[in-house]
C-alpha positions, 0 to 999 in steps of 0.5 A, a space after each residue: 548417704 545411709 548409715 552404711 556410708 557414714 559409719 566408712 566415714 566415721 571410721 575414715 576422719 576419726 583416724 585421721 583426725 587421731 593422726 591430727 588432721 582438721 578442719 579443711 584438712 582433714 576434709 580433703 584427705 577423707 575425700 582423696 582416700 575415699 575417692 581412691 579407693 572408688 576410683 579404683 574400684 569403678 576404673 578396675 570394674 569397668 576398665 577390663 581389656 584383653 590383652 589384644 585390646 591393650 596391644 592394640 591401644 599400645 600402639 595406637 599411642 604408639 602412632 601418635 606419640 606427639 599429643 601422648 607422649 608421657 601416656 605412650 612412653 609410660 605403657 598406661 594403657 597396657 598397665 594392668 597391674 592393679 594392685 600395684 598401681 593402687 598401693 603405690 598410689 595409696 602410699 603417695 596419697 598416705 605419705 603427702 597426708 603425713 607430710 600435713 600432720 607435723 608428724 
């Protein structure tokens, strides 16, 4: 970990820590920000399917609903709205961190 890293850190936990989280708490939220936003990052870099490929893992779920079910009826595959899918995942990250904070 370069400075770099611990400055994103400091920046992170002190305004967590402003909003009253601590200890353990305030942790578990700094690594749940921060590995969604790189699991974001990896999973939208690397994760870059045409069109037909996500037509075609459509229905492959599609064929095979039984293990997939929710996976299937939801789209995820053919989902590539990213921006969306990071803020509303960020909101429910943020609203369930409030919810710690006796705010």
């Amino acid at each position: 970990m370069g400075p770099n890293f611990l400055a994103w850190m400091e920046f992170l936990q002190s305004g967590l820590a402003r909003a009253g989280l601590t200890g353990k708490r305030l942790n578990a939220a700094t690594w749940a920000l921060y590995n969604h936003v790189m699991g974001a990052t990896a999973t939208q870099s690397s994760l870059q399917l045409s069109a037909e490929e996500a037509r075609l893992g459509q229905e492959y779920l599609e064929s095979r609903r039984d293990p997939y079910a929710t996976v299937a009826a939801n789209n995820y595959i053919s989902d590539v709205d990213w921006d969306t899918s990071f803020t509303v995942g960020l909101d429910l990250l943020l609203d369930g961190i409030e919810s710690q904070t006796g705010s």
